[in-house]
FIVO-813119 format. One record per residue (C-alpha): chain; x, y, z; residue number from 1. Coordinates in steps of 0.1 Angstrom, whole numbers. Example, Ala and Ser with C-alpha at 12.3 -4.5 7.8 and 13.67 -1.06 7.14 Angstrom:
<vexdo><cadena>A</cadena><X>123</X><Y>-45</Y><Z>78</Z><num>1</num></vexdo>
<vexdo><cadena>A</cadena><X>137</X><Y>-11</Y><Z>71</Z><num>2</num></vexdo>
***
This chain:
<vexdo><cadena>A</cadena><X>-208</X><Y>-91</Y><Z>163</Z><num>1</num></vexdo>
<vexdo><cadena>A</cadena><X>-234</X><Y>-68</Y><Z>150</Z><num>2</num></vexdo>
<vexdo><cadena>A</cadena><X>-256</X><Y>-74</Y><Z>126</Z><num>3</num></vexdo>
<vexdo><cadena>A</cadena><X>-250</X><Y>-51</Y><Z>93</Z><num>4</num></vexdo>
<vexdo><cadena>A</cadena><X>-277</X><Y>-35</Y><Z>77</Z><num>5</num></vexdo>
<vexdo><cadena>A</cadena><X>-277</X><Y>-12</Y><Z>43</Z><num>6</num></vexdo>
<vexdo><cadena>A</cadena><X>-256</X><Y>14</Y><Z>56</Z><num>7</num></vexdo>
<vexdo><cadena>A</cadena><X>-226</X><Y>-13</Y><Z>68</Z><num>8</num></vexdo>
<vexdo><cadena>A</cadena><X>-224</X><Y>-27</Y><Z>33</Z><num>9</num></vexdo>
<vexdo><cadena>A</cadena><X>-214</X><Y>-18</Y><Z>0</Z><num>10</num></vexdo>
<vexdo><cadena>A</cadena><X>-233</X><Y>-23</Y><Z>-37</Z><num>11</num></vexdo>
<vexdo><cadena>A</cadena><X>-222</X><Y>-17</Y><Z>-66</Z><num>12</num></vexdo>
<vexdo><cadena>A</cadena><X>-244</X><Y>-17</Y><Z>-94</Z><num>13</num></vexdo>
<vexdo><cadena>A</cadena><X>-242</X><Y>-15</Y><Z>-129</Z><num>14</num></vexdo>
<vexdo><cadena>A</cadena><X>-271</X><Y>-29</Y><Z>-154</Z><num>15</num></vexdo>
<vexdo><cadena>A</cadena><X>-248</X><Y>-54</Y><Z>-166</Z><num>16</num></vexdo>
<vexdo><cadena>A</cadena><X>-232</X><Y>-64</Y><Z>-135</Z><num>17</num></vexdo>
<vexdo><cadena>A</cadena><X>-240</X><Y>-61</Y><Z>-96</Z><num>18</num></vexdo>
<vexdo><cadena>A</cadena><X>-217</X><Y>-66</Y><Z>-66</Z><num>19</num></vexdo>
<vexdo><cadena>A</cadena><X>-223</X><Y>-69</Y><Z>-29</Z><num>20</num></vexdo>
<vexdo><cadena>A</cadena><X>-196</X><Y>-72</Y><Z>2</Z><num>21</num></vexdo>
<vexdo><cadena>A</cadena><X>-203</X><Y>-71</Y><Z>36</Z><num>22</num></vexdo>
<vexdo><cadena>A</cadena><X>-173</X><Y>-56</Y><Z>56</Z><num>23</num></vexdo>
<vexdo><cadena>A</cadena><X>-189</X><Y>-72</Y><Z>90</Z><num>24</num></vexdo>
<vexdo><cadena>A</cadena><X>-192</X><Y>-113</Y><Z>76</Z><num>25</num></vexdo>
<vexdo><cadena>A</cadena><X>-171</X><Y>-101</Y><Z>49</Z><num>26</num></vexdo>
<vexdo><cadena>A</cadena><X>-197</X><Y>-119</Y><Z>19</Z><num>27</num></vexdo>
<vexdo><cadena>A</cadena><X>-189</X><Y>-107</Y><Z>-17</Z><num>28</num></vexdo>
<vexdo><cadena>A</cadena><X>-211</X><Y>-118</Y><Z>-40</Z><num>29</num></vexdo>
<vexdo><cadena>A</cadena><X>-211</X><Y>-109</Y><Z>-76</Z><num>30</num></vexdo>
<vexdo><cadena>A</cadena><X>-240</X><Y>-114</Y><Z>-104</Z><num>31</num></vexdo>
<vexdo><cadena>A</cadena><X>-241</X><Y>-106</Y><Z>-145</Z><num>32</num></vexdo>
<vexdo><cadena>A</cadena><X>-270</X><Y>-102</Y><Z>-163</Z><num>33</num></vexdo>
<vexdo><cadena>A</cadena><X>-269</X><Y>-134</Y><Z>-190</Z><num>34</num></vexdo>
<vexdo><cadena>A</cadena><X>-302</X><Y>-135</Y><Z>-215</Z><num>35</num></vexdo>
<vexdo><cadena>A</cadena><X>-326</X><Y>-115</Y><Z>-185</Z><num>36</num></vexdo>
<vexdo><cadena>A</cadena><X>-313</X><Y>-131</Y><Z>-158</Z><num>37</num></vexdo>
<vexdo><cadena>A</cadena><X>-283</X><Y>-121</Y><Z>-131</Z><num>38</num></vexdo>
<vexdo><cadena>A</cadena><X>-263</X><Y>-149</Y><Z>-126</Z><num>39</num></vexdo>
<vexdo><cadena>A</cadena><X>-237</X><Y>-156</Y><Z>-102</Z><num>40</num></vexdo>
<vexdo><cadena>A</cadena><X>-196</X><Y>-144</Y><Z>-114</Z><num>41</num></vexdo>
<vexdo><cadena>A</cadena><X>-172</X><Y>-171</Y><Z>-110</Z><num>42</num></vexdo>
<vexdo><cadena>A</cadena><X>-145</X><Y>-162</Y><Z>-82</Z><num>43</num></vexdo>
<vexdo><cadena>A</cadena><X>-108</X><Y>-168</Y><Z>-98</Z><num>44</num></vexdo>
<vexdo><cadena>A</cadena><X>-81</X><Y>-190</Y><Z>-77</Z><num>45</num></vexdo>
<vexdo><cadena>A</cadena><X>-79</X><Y>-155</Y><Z>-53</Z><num>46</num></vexdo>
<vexdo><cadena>A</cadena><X>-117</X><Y>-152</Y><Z>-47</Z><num>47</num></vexdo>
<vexdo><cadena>A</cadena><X>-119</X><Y>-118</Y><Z>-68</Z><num>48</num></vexdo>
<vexdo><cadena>A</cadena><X>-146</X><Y>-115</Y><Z>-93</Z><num>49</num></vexdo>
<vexdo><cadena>A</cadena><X>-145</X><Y>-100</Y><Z>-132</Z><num>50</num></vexdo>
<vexdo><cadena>A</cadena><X>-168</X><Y>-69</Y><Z>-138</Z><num>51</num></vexdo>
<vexdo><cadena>A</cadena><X>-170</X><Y>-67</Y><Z>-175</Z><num>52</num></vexdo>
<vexdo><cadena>A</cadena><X>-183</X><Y>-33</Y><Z>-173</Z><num>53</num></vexdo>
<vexdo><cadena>A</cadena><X>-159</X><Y>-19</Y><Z>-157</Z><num>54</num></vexdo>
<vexdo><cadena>A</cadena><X>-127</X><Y>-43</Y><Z>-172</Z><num>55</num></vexdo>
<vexdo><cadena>A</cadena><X>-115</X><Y>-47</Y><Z>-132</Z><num>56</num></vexdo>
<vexdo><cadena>A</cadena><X>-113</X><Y>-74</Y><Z>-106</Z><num>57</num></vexdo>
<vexdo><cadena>A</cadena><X>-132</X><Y>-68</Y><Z>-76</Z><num>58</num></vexdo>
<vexdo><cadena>A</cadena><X>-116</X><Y>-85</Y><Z>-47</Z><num>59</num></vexdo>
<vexdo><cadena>A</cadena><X>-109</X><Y>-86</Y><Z>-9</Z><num>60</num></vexdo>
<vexdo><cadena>A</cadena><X>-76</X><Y>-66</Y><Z>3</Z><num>61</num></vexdo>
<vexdo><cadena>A</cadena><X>-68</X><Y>-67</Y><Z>40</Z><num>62</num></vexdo>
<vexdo><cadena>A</cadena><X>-105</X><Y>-67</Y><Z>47</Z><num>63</num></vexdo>
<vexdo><cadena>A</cadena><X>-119</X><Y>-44</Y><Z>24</Z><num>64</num></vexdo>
<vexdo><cadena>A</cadena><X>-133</X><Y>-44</Y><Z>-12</Z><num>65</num></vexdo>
<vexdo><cadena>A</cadena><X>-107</X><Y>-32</Y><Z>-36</Z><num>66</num></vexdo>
<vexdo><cadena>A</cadena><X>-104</X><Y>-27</Y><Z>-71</Z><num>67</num></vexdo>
<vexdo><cadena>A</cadena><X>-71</X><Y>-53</Y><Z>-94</Z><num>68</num></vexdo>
<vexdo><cadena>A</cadena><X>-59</X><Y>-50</Y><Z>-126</Z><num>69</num></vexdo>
<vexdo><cadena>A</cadena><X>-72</X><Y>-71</Y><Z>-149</Z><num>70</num></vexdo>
<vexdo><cadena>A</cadena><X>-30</X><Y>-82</Y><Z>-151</Z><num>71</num></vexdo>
<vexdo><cadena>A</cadena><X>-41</X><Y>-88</Y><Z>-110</Z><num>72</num></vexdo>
<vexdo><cadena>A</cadena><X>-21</X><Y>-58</Y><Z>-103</Z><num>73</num></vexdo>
<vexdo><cadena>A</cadena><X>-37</X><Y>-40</Y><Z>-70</Z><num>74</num></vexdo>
<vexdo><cadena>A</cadena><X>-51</X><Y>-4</Y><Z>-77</Z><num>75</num></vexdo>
<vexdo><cadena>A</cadena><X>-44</X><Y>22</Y><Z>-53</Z><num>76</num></vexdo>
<vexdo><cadena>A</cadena><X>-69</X><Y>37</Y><Z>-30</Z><num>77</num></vexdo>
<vexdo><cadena>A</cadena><X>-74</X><Y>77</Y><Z>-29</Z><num>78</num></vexdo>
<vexdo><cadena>A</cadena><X>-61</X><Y>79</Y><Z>-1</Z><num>79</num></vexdo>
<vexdo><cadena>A</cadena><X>-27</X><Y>56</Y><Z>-9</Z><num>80</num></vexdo>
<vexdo><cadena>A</cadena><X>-20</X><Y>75</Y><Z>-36</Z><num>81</num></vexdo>
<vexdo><cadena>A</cadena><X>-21</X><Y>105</Y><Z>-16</Z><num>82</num></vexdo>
<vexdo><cadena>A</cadena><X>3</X><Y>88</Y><Z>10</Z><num>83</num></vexdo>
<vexdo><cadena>A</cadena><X>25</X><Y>72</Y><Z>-15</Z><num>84</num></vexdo>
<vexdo><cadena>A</cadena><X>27</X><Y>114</Y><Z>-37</Z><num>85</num></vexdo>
<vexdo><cadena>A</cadena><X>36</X><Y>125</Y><Z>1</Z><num>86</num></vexdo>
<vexdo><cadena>A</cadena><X>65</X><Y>103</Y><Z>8</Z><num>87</num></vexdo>
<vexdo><cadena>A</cadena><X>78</X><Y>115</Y><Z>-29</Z><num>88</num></vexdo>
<vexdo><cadena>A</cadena><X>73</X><Y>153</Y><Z>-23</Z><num>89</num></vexdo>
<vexdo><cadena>A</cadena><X>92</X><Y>142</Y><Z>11</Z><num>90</num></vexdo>
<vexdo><cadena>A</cadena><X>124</X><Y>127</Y><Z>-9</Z><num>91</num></vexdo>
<vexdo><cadena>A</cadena><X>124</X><Y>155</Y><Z>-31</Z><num>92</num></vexdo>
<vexdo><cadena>A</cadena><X>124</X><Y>178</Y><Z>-4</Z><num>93</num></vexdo>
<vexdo><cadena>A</cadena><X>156</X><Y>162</Y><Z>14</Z><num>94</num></vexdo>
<vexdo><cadena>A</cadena><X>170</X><Y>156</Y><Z>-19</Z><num>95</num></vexdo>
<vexdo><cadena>A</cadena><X>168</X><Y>199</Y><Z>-25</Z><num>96</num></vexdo>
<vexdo><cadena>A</cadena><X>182</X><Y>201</Y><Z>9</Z><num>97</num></vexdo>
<vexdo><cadena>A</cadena><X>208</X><Y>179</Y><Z>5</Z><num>98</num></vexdo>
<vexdo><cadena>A</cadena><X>222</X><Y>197</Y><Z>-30</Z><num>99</num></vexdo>
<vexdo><cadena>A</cadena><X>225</X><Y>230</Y><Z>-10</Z><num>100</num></vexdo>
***
C-alpha cells in the first residue's frame, strides 16, 4: 500500500471544528475547539462524527467521506444527484412516448 501524503487526504476546516480522513488507511478523525483547545468529537454507534458548524454528520460511505443528516439520513453526492435527475428525465421521456 502506498503511503498517502497531503494530496491523498482530505481536511476540512472550520475555526470551530476540524476533520481529517485518509481514503488509503481510511482514519477520520474529528476535533472541536472547547475553551482554546481542539478536542477530539465523539464517534456515534456508526463511527460518524457531529460538525456543529455545519449541523451535519460526517461519516464513512462505501469508503469515502460523506456528508448525513443530522436525522442520519445520507446526502447525495453531485454527482448522484446528477445520476438520480437522469434516470427521472429518462422515465419522463418513455412516459411522453408512451402517451403518443
Amino acid at each position: 500500500m502506498a503511503v498517502p501524503n497531503a494530496a491523498d487526504t482530505v481536511a476540512l476546516a472550520h475555526p470551530a471544528a476540524l476533520f481529517w480522513f485518509d481514503p488509503y488507511t481510511f482514519e477520520f478523525q474529528g476535533f472541536h475547539l472547547l475553551d482554546g483547545r481542539y478536542e477530539p468529537i465523539p464517534a456515534t454507534a456508526e463511527g460518524r462524527l457531529w460538525s456543529q458548524p455545519l449541523g451535519l454528520y460526517l461519516g464513512i460511505w462505501e469508503n469515502r467521506l460523506r456528508f448525513f443528516t443530522a436525522d442520519g439520513k445520507l446526502i447525495p453526492s453531485p454527482e448522484e444527484l446528477a445520476s438520480q435527475e437522469r434516470h427521472r428525465a429518462e422515465q419522463e421521456r418513455q412516459r411522453v412516448e408512451q402517451a403518443e
